[in-house]
N, C-alpha and C positions, 0 to 999 in steps of 0.2 A: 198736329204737331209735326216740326220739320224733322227729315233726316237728322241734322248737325243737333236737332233737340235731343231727338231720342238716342243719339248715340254722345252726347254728352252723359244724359241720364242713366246711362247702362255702364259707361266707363266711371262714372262715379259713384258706381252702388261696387261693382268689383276693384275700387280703388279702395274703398272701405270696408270691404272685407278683407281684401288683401293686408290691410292697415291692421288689423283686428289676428290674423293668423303670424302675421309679423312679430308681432307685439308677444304674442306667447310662444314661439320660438325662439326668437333671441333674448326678447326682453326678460323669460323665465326659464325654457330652457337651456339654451345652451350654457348658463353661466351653472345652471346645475350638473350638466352631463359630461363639457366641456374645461379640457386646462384651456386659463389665460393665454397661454403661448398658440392655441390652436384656435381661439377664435381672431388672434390677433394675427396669424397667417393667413386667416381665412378674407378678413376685413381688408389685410395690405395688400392679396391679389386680388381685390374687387375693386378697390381703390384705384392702383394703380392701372389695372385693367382700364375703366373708365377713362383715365387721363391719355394714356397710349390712342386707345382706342378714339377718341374725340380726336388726337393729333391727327392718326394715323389713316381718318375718311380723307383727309385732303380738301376737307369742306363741301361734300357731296350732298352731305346731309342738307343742309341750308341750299345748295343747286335746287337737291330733289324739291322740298317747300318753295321754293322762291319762282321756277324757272318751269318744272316739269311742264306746264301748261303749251310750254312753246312746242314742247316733243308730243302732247298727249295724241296718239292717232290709234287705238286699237288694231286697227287693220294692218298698219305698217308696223306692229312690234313697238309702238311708242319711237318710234325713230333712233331703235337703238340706243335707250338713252339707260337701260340694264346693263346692256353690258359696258356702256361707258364708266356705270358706277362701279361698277365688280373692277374694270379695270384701274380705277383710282384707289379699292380699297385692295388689290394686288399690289402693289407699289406702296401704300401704306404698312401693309402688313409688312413688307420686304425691309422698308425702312424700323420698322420696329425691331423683325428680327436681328439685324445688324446693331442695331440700338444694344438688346441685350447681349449680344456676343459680346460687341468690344467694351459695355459697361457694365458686365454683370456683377463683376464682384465691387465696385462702387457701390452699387443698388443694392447689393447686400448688405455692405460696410453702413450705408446711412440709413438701413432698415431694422437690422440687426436687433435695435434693441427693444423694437414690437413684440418680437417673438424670435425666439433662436431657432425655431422651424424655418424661418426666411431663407435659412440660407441651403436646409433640405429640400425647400418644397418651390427656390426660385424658378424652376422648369417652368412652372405652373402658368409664368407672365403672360407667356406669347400665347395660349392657348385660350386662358381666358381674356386677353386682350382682343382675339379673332372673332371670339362668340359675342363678345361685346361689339364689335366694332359691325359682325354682320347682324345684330338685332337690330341697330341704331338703324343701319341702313335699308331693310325690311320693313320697320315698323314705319321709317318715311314713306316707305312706298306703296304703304297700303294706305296712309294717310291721303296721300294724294291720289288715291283711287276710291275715295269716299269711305273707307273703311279704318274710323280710328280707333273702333273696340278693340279689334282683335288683338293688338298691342300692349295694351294695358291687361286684357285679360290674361292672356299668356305669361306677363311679366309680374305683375303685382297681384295676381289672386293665383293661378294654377301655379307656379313656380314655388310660393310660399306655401302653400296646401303641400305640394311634394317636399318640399323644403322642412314643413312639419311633423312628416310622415316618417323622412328620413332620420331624424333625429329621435323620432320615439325608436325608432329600429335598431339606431346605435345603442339607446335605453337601455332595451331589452338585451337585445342580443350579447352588448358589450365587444365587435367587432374592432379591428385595428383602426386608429386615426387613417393611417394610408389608404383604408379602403373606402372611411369615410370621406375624405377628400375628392378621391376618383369618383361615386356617386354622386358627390355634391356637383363638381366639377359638370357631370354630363347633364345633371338637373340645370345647371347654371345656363347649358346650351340649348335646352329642348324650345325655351321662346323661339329661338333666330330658327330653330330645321322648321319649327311649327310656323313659322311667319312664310318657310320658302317652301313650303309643304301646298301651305292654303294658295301662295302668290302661284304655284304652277295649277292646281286645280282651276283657280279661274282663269287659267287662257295667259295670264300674264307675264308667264316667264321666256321671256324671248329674247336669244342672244345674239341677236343679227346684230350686226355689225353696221351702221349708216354712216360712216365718215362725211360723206358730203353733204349729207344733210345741215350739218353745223356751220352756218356763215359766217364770216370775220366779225359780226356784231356779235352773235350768238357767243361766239368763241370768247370776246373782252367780256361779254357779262359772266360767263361760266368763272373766268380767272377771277372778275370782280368778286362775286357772292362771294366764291369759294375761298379767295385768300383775303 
């Protein structure tokens, strides 16, 4: 059995547990432990997270899958092509932050009536916008270093396990919403530290800088993929 078998075969056994820990989390607990108005804060910053965050790579993600192969060099740092990405999603993040300045209270005005928390808990955008925005771009990158479990497992099975855990502890304990958010919030980010945790263990994190590596062709196909 090939790599791409066996790790298909492993990312669809932790797709399905994660499916299975999901399912009793939100689909039975939170609506018992949990007000309407707080899973519906919880839902619009994950939401909207996602869309910022998909804006906000610059189309790096689609580079990384499409193109990485042109940069792949071990020895030379991939030619640079890490911090090229961190560079696109610095300028993305920047453009989001700016997004929520000058639109926040729009954003809250047409959100508003999810949950009246939106407009306590809109801080929350850019932050889980970032965590989002560096999972997407870590799990590319492990993808394209042969390694597509580690993403799924991180995201759809340990996250919901913790994500589980969390919410029996609200259970029990009966602790404030505010502090459950903040927990949820840094469970929502352990995928992406865990993705650039493993990406530096193997050797892979390298932020040399190759400018010239990138030729005028290289450069229209980067703009192509990505916009």
């Amino acid at each position: 059995m090939g790599i791409i078998e066996k790790q298909t075969i492993r990312g669809s056994f932790f797709s399905y547990l994660g499916v299975a820990f999901g399912f009793i989390t939100v689909g039975l607990l939170w609506p018992r432990f949990l007000e309407a108005d707080a899973i519906g804060v919880i839902n619009f910053l994950v939401a909207i997270a996602a869309i910022l965050a998909h804006l906000a790579s610059l189309g790096i993600n689609s580079v990384a899958i499409r193109l990485f192969p042109y940069f792949r060099d071990e020895k030379k740092g991939h030619n640079g092509f890490l911090a090229l990405a961190l560079f696109f999603c610095l300028i993305g993040s920047t453009l989001v932050l700016l997004y929520y300045l000058l639109f926040k209270e729009r954003i809250i005005a047409n959100n508003i009536e999810k949950s009246y928390l939106v407009a306590r808990y809109a801080c929350f955008i850019v932050p889980f916008t970032v965590a989002t925005l560096l999972y997407n771009l870590f799990d590319s990158l492990h993808k394209v270093s042969y390694n597509a479990v580690i993403g799924v497992f991180v995201k759809d099975f340990l996250f919901r396990v913790l994500n589980l855990l969390l919410i029996l502890a609200y259970a029990f304990f009966s602790f404030r919403f505010q502090l459950f958010l903040n927990a949820y919030f840094v469970i929502f980010s352990l995928p992406a530290l865990i993705l650039i945790i493993a990406l530096a263990r193997g050797g892979q994190f390298d932020l040399r800088i190759r400018t010239g590596f990138i030729s005028k062709d290289l450069r229209r196909s980067i703009v192509d993929v990505g916009f």
